[in-house]
N, C-alpha and C positions, 0 to 999 in steps of 0.2 A: 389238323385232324387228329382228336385222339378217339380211343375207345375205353372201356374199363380196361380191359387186359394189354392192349396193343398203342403204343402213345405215336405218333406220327408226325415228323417236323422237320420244316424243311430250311435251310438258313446258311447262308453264304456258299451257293451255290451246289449243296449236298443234300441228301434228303437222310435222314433217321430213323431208323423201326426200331422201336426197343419193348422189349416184352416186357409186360408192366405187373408182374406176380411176385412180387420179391417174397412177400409173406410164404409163397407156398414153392420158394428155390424156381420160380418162374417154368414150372412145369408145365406142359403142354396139354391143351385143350382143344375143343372143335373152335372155339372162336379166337383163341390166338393162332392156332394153324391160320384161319383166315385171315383176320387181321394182317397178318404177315404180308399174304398172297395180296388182300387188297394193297398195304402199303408198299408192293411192291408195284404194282401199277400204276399207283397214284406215280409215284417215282418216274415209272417210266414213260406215263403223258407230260411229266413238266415237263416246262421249255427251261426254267430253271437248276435243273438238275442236273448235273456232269457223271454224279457217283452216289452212291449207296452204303449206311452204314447199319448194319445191321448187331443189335448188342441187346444185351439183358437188362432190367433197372438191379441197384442192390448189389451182392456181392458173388452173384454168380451169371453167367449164361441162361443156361436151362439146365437141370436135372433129368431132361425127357419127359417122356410121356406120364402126365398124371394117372398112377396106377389106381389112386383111391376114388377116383372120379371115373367109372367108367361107363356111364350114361353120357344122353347128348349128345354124342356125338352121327352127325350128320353125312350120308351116302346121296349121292345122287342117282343109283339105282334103284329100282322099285320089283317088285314078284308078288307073284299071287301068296300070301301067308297060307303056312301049316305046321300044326303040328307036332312038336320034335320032340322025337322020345328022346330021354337022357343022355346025353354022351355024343346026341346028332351033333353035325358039323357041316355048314354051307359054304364050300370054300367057293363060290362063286361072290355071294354077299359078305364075304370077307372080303377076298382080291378085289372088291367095289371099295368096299371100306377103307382099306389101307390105301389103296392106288389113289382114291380121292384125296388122301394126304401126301402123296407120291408127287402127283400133279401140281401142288398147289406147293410142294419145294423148289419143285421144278422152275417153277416161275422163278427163281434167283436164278438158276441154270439160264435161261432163256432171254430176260433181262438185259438189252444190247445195250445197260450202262451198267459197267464194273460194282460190283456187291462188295464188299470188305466187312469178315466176319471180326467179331470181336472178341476174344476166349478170357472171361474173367473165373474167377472158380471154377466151375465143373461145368462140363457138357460129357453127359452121357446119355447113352441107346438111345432113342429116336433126337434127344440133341444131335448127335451126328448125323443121323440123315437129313437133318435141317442144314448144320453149318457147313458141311463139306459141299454143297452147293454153291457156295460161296466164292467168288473167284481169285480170293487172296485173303488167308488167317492173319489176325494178330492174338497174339498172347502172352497174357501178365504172366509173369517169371514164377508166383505161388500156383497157376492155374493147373488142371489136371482134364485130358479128355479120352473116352474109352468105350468101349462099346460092353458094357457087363450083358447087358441080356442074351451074349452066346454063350454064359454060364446054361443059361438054361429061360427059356422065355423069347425068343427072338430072333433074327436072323437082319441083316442090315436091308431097310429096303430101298433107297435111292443108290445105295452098294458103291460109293465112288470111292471106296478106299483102294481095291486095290489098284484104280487107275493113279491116285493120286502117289498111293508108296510104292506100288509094284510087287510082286510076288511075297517073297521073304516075308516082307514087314508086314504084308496083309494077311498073313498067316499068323505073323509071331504074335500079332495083337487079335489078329477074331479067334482065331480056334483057343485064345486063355480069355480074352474077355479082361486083359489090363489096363491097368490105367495108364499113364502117357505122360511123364510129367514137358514141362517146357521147354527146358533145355534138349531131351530127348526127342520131342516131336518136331524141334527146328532141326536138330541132327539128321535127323531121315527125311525130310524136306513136307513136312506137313505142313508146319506155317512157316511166314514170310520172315516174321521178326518175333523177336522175345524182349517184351518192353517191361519195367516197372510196375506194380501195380496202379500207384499212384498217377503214371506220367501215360498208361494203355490209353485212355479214352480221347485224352487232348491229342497224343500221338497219332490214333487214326485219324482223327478228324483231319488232321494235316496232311495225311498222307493222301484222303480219299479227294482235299483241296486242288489239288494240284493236276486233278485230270480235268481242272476247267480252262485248263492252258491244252489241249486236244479236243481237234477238231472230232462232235459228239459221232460223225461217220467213222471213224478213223478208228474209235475206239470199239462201238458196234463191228465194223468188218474182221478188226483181227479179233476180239472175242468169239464171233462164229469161228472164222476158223480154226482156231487153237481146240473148240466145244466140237466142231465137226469131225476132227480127225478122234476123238472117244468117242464120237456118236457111229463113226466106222470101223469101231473096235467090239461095238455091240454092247453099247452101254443100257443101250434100252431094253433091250432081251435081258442084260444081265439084272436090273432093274425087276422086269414082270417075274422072272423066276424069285430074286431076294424076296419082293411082295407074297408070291404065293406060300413061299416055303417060311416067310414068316406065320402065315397062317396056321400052316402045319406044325409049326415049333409052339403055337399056344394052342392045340389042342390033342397035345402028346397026355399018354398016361402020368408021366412025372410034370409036367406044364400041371393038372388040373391037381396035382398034390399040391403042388408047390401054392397057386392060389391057394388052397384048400385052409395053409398055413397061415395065411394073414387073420383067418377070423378066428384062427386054435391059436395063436403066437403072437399076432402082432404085425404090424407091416414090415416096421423096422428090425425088429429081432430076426423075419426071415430073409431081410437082404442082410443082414449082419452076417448069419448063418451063409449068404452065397459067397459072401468075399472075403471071411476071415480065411480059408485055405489060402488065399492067395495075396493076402493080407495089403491089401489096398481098400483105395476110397475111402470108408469111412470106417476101416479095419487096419489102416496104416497102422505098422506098430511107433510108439514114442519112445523116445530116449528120455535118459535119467532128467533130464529140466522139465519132461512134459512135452516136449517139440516134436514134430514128426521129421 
């Protein structure tokens, strides 16, 4: 099964979802959000499937959410239309909005056969609400992953970071909004392993192999329960509030500047502008060779 954006394949006993946008840093859309969702399902009808790999084509992950595309995208909420003067804000048909992309990460969540994410280049803001669903990270050794949009734009909405790092760290990375190199995010236990760039993708595949030696119950039972004991931590409340208050962080006074700025500036000159304080991503500074 492929799609245009979403390619889907299944072979020696694993299934594959790889976001297929390399041209546009494999950023997120309404129909690779689905895609996803579908080839998570397809995954989870086979009778051939033990495990899940989920990866980007090209040389990153995702970049998040496609900012310069922001039509399209599909709610399955419906209301009687009105209206809206200037500056109105429906945070109902929002929290529809987002939550319907909430939901359809969640499906990795939910997915009673083991997901393995794959971090190549970057995954940032809504990439993290994708991968950290995930029930086991890998990551190439040059990759980087972070949540920028709590510079301003955003708030996390699937929100499992700080189940995954715990306090401290889910502070020291949302309230700056940095980046995370590899070595660093194996240190505080975000992912599993820090592979090669070159050796990451044959690597998982190996890895995600070997859960066809487990019986497919065995791995389904203890994934519920390892996911139930966060889902009695109130991960789902933590979730609807991320969702709404994301809403509310894209319809602040400085939020509708900051757009404002893509059509006075440029797209890339205004994220340049949110990360050179803090001089990562794509404001990393270089040493004398040119290197970062």
């Amino acid at each position: 099964m492929a799609t245009e954006e979403v390619i889907y394949e299944e072979r020696d006993g694993i299934a594959i979802i790889a976001i297929n946008r390399p041209e546009k840093k494999n950023t997120l859309t309404d129909a690779v959000v689905q895609g996803i969702a579908d080839g998570i399902d397809a995954a989870t009808r086979s009778k051939q499937v033990a495990a899940v790999v989920l990866r980007g084509v090209g040389d990153t992950f995702t970049a998040g959410y496609d900012l310069t595309n922001r039509g399209g995208w599909d709610t399955p909420y419906g209301a009687p239309d009105i209206e809206m003067r200037d500056g109105a804000w429906d945070p109902v048909r929002d929290l529809q909005f987002m939550g319907n992309n909430v939901r359809r990460f969640m499906r990795i969540w939910e997915c009673p056969k083991p997901v393995l994410g794959e971090i190549k280049g970057w995954a940032i803001g809504g990439a993290t609400d994708l991968v950290l669903c995930c029930d086991l990270l890998y990551m190439a050794r040059d990759a980087h992953i972070g949540y920028a949009p709590s510079r301003i734009y955003g708030t996390p909405t699937t929100m499992l970071w700080v189940y995954r790092l715990g306090l401290e760290h889910a502070k020291q990375f949302l309230l700056t909004g940095r980046a995370i190199d590899a070595p660093t995010a194996h240190r505080i236990g975000l992912v599993s392993h820090v592979v090669e760039p070159d050796r990451l993708a044959s690597f998982v595949e190996e890895e995600a192999m070997r859960y066809r030696h487990i019986p497919a119950n065995q791995l389904a039972l203890n994934k519920l329960l390892i996911n139930q004991a966060f889902e009695n931590m109130g991960l789902r409340t933590t979730q609807l509030l991320g969702t709404f208050f994301d809403g509310v962080t894209r319809h602040t006074e400085e939020a509708y500047r900051w757009t404002e700025g893509f059509a006075e500036k440029g797209f890339r000159q205004v994220i340049r502008e949110r990360d050179a304080p803090w001089e990562d991503y794509g404001e990393k500074p270089k040493d004398a060779k040119g290197e970062e």
